[in-house]
C-alpha positions in Angstrom: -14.3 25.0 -0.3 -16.1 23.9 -3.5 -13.0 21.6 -4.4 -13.5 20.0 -0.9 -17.6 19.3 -1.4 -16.8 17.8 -4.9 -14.2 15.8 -3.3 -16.1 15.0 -0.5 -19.3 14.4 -2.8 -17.1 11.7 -5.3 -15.6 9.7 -2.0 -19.4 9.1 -0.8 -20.0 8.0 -4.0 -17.0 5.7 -4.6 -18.0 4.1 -1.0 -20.7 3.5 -2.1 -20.0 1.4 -5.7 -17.3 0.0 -3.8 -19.4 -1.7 -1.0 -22.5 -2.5 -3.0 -19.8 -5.2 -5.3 -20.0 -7.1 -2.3 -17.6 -10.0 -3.3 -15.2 -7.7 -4.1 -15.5 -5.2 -1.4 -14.9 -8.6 0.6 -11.6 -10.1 -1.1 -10.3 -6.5 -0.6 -11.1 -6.3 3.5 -10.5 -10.0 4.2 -7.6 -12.0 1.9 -4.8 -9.1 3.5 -6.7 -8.4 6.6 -6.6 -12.0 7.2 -2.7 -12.7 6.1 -1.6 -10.2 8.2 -3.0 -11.9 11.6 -2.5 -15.6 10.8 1.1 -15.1 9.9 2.6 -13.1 12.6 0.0 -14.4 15.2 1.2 -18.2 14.4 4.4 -17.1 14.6 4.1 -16.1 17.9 6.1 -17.1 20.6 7.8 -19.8 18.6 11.3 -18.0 18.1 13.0 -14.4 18.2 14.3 -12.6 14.9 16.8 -9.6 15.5 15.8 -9.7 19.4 11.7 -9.7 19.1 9.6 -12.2 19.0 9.1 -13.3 15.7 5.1 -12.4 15.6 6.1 -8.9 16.3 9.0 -8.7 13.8 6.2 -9.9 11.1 3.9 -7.7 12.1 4.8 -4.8 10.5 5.8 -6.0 7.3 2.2 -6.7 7.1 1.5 -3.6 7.6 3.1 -2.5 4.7 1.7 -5.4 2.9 -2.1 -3.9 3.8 -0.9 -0.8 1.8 -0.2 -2.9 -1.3 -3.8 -3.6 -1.8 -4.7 -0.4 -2.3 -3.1 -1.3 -6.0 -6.3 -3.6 -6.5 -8.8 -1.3 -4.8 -8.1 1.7 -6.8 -7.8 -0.6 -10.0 -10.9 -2.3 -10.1 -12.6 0.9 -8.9 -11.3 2.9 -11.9 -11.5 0.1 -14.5 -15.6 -0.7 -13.4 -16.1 2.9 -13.4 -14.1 3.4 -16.8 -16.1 0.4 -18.5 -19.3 1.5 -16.9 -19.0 4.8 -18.4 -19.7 6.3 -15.2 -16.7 8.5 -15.1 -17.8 9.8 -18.7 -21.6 10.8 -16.9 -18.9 12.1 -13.9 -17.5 14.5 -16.3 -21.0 16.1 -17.2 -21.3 17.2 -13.6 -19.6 20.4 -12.0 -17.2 18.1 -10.3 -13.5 18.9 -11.8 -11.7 15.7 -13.2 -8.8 16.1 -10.0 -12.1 16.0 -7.4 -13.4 12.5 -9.3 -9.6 11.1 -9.5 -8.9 12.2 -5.6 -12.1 11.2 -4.1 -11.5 7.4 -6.0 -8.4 7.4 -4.6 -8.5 7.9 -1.2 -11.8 5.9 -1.4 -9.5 2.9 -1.8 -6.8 3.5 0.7 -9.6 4.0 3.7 -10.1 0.3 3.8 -6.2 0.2 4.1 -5.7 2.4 7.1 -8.8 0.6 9.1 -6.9 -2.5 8.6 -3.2 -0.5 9.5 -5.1 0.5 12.8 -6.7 -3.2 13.8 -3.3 -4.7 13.3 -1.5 -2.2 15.9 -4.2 -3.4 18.0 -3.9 -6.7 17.7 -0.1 -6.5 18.2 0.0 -4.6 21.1 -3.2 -6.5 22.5 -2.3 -10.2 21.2 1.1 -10.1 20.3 2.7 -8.0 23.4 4.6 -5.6 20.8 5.8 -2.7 22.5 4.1 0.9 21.4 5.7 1.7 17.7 9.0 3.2 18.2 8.6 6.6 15.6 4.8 7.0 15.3 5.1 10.4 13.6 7.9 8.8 10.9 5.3 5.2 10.4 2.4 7.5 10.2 4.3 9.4 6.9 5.3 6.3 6.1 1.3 5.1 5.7 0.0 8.6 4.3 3.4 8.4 1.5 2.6 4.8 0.8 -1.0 5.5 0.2 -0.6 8.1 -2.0 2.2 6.2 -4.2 0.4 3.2 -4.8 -3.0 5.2 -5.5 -1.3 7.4 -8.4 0.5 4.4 -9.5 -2.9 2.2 -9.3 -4.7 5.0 -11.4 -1.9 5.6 -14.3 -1.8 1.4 -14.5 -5.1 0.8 -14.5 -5.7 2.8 -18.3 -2.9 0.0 -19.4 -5.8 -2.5 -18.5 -8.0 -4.1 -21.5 -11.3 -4.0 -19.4 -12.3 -4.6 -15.8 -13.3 -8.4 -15.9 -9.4 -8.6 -16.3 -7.9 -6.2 -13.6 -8.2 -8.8 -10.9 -6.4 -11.4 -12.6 -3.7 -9.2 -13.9 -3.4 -7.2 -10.3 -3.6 -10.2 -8.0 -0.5 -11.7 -9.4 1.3 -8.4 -9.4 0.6 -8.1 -5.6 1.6 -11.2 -4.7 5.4 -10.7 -6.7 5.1 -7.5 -5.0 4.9 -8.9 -1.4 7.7 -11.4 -2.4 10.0 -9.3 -3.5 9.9 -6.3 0.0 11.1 -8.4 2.4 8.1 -8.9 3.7 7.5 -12.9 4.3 11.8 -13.2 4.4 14.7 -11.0 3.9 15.8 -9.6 0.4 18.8 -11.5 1.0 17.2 -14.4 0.3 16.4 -13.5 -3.0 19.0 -14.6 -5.8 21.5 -12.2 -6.1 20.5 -11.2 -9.7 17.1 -9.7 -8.2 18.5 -8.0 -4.9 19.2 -4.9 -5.9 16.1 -4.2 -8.0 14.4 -5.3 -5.4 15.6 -2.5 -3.0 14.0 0.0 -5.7 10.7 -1.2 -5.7 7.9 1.0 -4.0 6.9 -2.1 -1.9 10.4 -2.3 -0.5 10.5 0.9 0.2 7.2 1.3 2.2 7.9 -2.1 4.2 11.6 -1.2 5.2 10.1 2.3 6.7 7.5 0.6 8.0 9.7 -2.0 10.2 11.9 0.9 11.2 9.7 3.1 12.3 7.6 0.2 14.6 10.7 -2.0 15.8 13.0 1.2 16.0 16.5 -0.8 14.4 17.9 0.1 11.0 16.0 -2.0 8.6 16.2 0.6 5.6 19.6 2.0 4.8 20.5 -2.3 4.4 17.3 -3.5 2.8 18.7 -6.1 1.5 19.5 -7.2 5.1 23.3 -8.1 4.7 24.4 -6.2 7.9 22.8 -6.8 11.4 20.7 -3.9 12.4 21.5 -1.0 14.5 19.3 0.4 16.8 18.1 4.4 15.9 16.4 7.0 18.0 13.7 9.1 16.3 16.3 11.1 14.3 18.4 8.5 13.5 15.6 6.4 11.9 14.7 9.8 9.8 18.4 9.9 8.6 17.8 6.0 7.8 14.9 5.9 6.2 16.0 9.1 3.6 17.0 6.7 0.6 13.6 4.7 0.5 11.3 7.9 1.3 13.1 9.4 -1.7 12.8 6.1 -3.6 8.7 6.3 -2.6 8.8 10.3 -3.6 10.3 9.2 -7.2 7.5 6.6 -7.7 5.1 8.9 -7.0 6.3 11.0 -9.5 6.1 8.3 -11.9 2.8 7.8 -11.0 1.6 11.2 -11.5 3.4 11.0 -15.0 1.5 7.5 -16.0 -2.0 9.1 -15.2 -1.1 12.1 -17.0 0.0 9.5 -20.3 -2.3 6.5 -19.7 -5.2 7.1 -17.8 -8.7 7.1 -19.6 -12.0 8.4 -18.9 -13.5 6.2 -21.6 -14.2 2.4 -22.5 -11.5 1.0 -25.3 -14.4 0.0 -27.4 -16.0 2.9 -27.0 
């Protein structure tokens, strides 16, 4: 129960910080938030991909693409905090360093999973989507992604020099992300040298579960998108989607080993 009120206590805090940077807090919420409806809502009604219309085939791509910013919340969080040496006055309090790290993290996926939940909305309200096919599998699907690009976002962000440059160094990183997961157009459209290193990325992972799970066809044992895709029922999209969960469960573990080598509590010039 203490861990829980430290936790609790550090994810007040972090909501706090985070929404007094107003500009920032603001680039996080609206740049995806706003991506995510213009595309698939433009889209729809003007054409069918795989047998939907293509608004709703976007859709949840963008839902995975949501996730990806949790990479530049949880960055610029922990670099501001790092360089403001307010993780080093953290550390003076009873709170344990795994209550600071957990309550930062989660802090920056909540704005994530508001914006998950107003873009089911919006596509069953706007777009006519039919009710996600697997909820239980595209609800692991959110929770996984979450935690894989927080641990990820923590152990990268002790690589960065300070915090005025985490945006310009994450930004781009997001964008190549998005590009390469198939969520604007199919890995196969990708030159055949990038492909299959594509298929590894966490980002590819998280969108192909993501579209299975909502549309209910067999868009992740073929990421790269070279066969036409089956329909599943809930246990055949489980039994689909095992290669890219365990593809999110190794980055995660990758994650967990970068925090442990590169995070830091403390300023490089300090």
């Amino acid at each position: 129960m203490t861990w829980l009120r430290h936790f609790h206590a550090q994810f007040l805090l972090s909501q706090r910080v985070y929404w007094r940077d107003i500009g920032f807090a603001l680039t996080a919420v609206l740049v995806p938030l706003g991506l995510a409806l213009a595309y698939p809502i433009s889209q729809h009604r003007k054409g069918t991909l795989f047998g939907f219309d293509a608004g709703v085939f976007l859709l949840p791509g963008f839902i995975a693409f949501t996730l990806f910013w949790i990479v530049y919340n949880v960055i610029n969080s922990a670099a501001a905090r790092r360089d403001g040496l307010i993780y080093k006055r953290l550390r003076g309090t009873p709170l344990s360093d795994m209550a600071i790290l957990t309550g930062e993290a989660v802090s920056g996926t909540v704005v994530s999973v508001i914006q998950i939940a107003v873009l089911v909305t919006v596509g069953l309200v706007v777009l006519d989507s039919p009710v996600p096919s697997n909820v239980p599998l595209l609800i692991l699907a959110v929770l996984l992604g979450a935690m894989m690009f927080a641990v990820i976002a923590i152990g990268f962000s002790g690589l960065l020099p300070s915090a005025e440059a985490s945006t310009w160094i994450v930004t781009p990183v997001i964008a190549l992300m998005a590009a390469g997961s198939g969520v604007f157009a199919p890995l196969s459209s990708l030159p055949d040298f990038l492909q299959t290193p594509a298929q590894f990325l966490p980002s590819t992972a998280v969108a192909a579960i993501v579209r299975t799970a909502y549309l209910g066809l067999d868009f992740a044992s073929d990421p790269a998108g070279t066969a036409i895709p089956q329909q599943v029922d809930f246990l055949g999209s489980l039994h689909a989607c095992a290669e890219p969960l365990g593809v999110m469960c190794a980055w995660i573990g990758i994650g967990f080993g970068m925090a442990q080598q590169f995070f830091r509590w403390d300023p490089r010039h300090k």
